[in-house]
N, C-alpha and C positions, 0 to 999 in steps of 0.2 A: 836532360831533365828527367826526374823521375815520377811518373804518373801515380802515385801514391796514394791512399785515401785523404789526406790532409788537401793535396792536390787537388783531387778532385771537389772535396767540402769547398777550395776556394775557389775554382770553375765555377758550384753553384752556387755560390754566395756573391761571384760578379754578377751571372744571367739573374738575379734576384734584385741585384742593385740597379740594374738597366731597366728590369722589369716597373722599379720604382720610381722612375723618371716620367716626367710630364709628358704627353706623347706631342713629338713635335712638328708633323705634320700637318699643314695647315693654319701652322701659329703665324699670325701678322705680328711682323719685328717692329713694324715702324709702320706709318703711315705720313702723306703729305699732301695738304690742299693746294694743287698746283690751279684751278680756275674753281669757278661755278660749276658744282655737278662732275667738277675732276678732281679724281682723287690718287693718288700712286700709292700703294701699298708694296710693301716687302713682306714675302709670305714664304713659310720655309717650306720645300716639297721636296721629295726623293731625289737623290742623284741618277738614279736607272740599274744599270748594269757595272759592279766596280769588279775590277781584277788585282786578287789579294796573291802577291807571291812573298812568302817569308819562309825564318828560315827555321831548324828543326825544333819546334814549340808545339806543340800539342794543345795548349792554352790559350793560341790566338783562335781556334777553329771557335769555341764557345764566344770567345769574346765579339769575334768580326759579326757570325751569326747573331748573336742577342741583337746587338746596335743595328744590323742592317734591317732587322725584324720592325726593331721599333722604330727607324726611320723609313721603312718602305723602300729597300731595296735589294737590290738579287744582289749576288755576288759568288764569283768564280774563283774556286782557292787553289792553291800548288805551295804544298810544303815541302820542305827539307826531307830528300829521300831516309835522311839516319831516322826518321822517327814516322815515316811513313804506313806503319800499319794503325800506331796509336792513334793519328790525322783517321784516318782513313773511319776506327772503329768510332772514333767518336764524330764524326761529317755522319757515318750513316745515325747513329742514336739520333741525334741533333735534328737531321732533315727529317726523318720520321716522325718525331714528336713533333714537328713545327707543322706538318703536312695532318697529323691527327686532329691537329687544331686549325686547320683552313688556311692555309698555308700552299698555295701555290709549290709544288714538288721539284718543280721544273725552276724554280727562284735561284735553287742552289747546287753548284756542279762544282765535283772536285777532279784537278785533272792530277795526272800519278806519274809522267812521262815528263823526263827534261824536255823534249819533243814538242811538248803539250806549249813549254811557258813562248818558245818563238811562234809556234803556231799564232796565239793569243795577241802577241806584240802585233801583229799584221792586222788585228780585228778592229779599227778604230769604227767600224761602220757600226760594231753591236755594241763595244767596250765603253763606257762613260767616264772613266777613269779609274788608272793603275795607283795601286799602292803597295810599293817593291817595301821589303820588313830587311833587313840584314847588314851589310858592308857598305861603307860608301861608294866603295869602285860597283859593284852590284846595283847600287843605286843609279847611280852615272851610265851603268852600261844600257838600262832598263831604259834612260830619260832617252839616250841616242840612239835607240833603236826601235823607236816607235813614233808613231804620230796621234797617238791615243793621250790625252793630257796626264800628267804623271805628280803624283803628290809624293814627294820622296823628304828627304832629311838632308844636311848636311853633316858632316865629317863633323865632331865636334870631342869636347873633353866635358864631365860635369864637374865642374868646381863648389868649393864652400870654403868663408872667408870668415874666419875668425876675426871681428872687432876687437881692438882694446875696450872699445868702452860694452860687449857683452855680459851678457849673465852669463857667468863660466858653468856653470850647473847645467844650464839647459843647455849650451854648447856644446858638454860633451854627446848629451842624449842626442840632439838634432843629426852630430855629426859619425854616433855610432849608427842609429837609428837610417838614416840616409847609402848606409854602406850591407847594411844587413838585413834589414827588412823584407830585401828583394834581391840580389847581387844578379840578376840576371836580368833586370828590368832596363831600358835605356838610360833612367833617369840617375840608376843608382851613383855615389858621387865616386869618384875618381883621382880628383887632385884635392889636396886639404892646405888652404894658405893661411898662413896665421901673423896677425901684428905683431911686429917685435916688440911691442909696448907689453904684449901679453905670452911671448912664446915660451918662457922661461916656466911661467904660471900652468900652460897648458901643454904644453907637447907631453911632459913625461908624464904624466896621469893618462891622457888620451892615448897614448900608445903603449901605454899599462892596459885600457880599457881595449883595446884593438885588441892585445893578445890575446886578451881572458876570452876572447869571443872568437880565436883563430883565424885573426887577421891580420898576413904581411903587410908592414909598415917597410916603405921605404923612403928616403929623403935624402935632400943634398947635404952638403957637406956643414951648413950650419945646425941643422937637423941633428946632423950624427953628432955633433958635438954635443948636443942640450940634449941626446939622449943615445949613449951610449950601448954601442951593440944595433943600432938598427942600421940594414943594410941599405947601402949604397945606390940610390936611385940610376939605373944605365940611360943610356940618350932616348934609347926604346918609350922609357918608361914617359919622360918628356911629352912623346909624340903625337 
């Protein structure tokens, strides 16, 4: 990832979007008259202490810190050593400005040491919960080796599914827009499935439109025939 000014304008233009969130500490979800004079309330409050390990992104340091700001929580970070100074330059900007403003100093601690993230795995006494960022075996390794509760992800592909009965217009936008917007995001899409009722109609304009924006298209073998020249999707790509 390249730390860029663009980059950065949209760092702060997240901490700005967070900033503009209702503050949710202390909001009652629900409430229920269980007798006379009893009442049970659901009331959102801080998690405590989370432990963020992800992986070389520079843009989770802004993000974890805004949200744990605005929910009232500390949290302990360990990024990816490839991008380890840019964590690092932006963890101190960050806790400095938060601590200018009344901000607990001690809320947020970044560790720098592979060393660091087992160490932590062993902390279930102080840690309130892990949230591992990266690979799924990463994830899996993080849930089995700790006793500290672990909010991870599953293995997954992001899919989108061309209807016949869609507005082809907007399909193509939704499904460039989905690939490009962000290509480093989790969400960005991955597999592109389309109705045979409609694939004739759209494959080869959308993967006109894929080029023009320097995106490899790959596909099986019905693919390749509705649009000749796109290479050969391998089992990898499947997977």
């Amino acid at each position: 990832m390249i730390v860029d000014d663009q980059k950065i304008d949209d760092m702060v233009a997240g901490i700005r979007s967070v900033m503009s969130l209702p503050d949710p500490v202390g909001e009652i979800m629900s409430a229920l008259d269980l007798d006379d004079n009893l009442t049970l309330y659901q009331k959102r409050c801080p998690v405590g202490l989370l432990g963020v390990v992800f992986e070389s992104r520079p843009d989770v340091v802004p993000q974890i810190m805004s949200l744990c700001l605005k929910s009232g929580n500390c949290v302990a970070f360990k990024g990816g050593s490839e991008a380890s100074r840019t964590i690092k330059t932006l963890f101190t900007i960050l806790k400095d400005a938060a601590a200018a403003e009344g901000a607990p100093g001690d809320g947020f601690v970044l560790m720098e040491s592979r060393e660091d993230v087992s160490s932590i795995l062993e902390m279930d006494k102080y840690i309130d919960l892990m949230i591992p960022r990266g690979s799924n075996s990463f994830v899996r390794y993080i849930q089995d080796n700790t006793r500290i509760p672990v909010l991870g992800h599953s293995s997954g592909i992001c899919h989108i599914f061309v209807d016949y009965e869609c507005d082809i217009e907007k399909a193509f936008k939704v499904v460039l827009d989905s690939k490009i917007q962000y290509p480093a995001a989790c969400n960005a899409v991955e597999n592109l499935l389309v109705d045979a009722k409609v694939c004739k109609e759209f494959l080869p304009k959308m993967a006109e439109i894929f080029a023009e924006n320097k995106v490899e298209v790959r596909g099986d073998q019905r693919s390749r025939e509705i649009v000749p020249g796109m290479k050969e999707a391998s089992e990898e790509d499947w997977d």
